[in-house]
ZASEBA-112477 format. One record per residue (C-alpha): x, z, y. Coordinates in steps of 0.5 Angstrom, whole numbers, padded with zeros to 4 digits, always signed. Layout:
# residues N
XZY ...
# end
This chain:
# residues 214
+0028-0041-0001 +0034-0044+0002 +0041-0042+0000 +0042-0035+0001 +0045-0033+0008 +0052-0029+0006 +0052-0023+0002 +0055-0017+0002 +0058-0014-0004 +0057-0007-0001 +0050-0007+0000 +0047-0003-0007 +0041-0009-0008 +0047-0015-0009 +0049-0015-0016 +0055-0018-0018 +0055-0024-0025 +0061-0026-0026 +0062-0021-0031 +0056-0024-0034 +0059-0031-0034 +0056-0038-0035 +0055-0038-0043 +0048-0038-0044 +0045-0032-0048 +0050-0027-0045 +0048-0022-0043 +0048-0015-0039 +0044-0009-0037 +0046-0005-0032 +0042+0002-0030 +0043+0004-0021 +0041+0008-0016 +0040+0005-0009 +0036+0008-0003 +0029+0005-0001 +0030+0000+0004 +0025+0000+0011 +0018-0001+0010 +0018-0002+0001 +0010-0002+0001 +0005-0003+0004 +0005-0002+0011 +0002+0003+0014 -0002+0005+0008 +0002+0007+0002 +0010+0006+0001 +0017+0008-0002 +0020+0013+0005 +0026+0010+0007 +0032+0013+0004 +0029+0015-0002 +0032+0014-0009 +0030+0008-0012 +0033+0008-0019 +0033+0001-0022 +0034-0002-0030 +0036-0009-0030 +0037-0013-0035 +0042-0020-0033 +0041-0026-0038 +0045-0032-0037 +0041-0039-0038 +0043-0046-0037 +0040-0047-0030 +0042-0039-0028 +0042-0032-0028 +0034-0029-0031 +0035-0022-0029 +0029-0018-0032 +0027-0011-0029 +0024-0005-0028 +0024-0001-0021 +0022+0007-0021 +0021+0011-0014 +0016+0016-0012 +0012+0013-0006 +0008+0017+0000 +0001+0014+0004 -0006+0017+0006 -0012+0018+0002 -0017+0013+0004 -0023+0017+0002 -0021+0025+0005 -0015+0023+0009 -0010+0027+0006 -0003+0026+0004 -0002+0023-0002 +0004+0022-0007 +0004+0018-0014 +0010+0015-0018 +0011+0008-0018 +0013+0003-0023 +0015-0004-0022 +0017-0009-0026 +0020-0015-0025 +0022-0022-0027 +0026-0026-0023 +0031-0033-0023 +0038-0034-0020 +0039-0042-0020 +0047-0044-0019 +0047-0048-0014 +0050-0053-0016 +0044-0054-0023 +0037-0057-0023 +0032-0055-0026 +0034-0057-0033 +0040-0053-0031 +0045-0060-0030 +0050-0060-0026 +0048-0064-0019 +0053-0067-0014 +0050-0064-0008 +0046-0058-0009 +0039-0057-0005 +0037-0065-0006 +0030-0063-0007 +0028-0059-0001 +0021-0057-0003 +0023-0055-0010 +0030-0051-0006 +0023-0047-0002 +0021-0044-0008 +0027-0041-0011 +0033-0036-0011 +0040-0038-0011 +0046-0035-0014 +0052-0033-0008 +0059-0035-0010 +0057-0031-0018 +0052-0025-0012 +0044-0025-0012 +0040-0020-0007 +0035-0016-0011 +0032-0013-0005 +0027-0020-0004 +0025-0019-0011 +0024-0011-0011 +0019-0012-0004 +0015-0017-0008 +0015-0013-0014 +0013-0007-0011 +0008-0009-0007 +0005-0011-0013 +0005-0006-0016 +0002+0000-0011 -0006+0000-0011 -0010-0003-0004 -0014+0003-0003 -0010+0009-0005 -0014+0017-0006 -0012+0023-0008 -0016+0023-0014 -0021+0018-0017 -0027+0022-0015 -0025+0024-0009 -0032+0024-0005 -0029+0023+0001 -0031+0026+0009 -0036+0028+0011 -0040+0022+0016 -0043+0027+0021 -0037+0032+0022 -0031+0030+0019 -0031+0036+0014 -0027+0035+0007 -0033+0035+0002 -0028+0036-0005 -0027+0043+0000 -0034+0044+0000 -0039+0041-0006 -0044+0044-0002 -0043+0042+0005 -0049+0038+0008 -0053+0038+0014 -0061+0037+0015 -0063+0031+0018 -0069+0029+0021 -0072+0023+0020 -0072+0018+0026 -0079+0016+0025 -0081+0023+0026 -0077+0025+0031 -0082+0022+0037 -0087+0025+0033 -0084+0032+0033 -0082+0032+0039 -0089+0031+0042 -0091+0037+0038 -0087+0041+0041 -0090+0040+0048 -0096+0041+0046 -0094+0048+0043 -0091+0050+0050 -0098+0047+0053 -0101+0052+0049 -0096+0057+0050 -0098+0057+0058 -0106+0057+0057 -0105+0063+0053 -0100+0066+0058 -0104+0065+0065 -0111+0065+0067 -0115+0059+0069 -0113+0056+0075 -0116+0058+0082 -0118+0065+0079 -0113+0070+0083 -0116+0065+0090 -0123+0068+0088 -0121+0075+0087 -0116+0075+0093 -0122+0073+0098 
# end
């Protein structure tokens, strides 16, 4: 990516290397606590509820072209079963491993005259902000990476019933007797014929009570 817009030092997921400084093999580790930022995970399927703590170990290396930062984000994240629709919680782990570049240090960490000559490479690549680097990028790739698809309640979870929508872990025994649809017809013409049968044994012939009445 380009350079960064401006960053603020404020914000919990921009972290500061200038105590970390530019001699290769230096490094520092730092432990934080921040608030999950909107929308951590998968939207609309599982994910880290806005406000909720994240807590951070990261691990800052300076290197020749940057700042190699190595970590691991922790957080409880909240979704729906796919399977029973039931609320579901499951504690996360993601680890990551990112490069800051100066901007002002090629690939092979020289220093350039005018950095950012090489658009296409600058695309794919995070840059320090005077000594600062946002995390957040990073934390939303690593996270959404690291939280399942198709999340369930339980691996076994058997789901909800098709016909009425019933918890079937609520109820193992839970089914209902269906018809076979090539029978239907069939059966259906069975029942006329009982309630045929049902008005000849009710009733006499047809035209009897005309007779007895004349």
């Amino acid at each position: 990516m380009a350079l960064n817009a401006r960053l603020d030092h404020r914000n919990p997921l921009v972290f500061d290397t200038h105590e970390l400084g530019r001699r290769p093999g230096a490094l520092q580790r730092l432990n934080r606590t921040v608030d999950a930022p909107k929308d951590l995970g998968l939207q609309g399927v599982v994910g880290v509820p806005e406000g909720a703590p994240v807590e951070l170990e990261l691990r800052l290396e300076s290197v020749m072209e940057g700042v190699l930062v190595t970590g691991t984000a922790r957080a409880t994240a909240e979704g729906e079963c796919v399977r029973c629709l039931e609320p579901l919680e499951l504690e996360l782990a993601a680890d990551f491993q990112e490069m800051f570049s100066y901007p002002d240090a090629d690939d092979r960490g020289r220093v350039t005259a005018e950095p950012g000559d090489d658009a296409e490479d600058d695309e794919d690549r995070l840059f320090l902000e005077d000594g600062l680097f946002d995390l957040e990028p990073v934390l939303r790739d690593a996270v959404v990476l690291a939280l399942p698809m198709q999340p369930v309640c339980q691996e076994d979870c058997p789901g909800l019933c098709s016909e009425c929508g019933a918890r079937l872990a609520d109820d193992p025994e839970h089914h209902h007797n269906a018809v076979d649809i090539r029978w239907a017809a069939l059966q259906g013409l069975a029942d006329t014929m009982k309630d045929g049968e049902k008005d000849e044994m009710s009733g006499a012939e047809p035209g009897v009570d005309e007779k007895q009445e004349k």
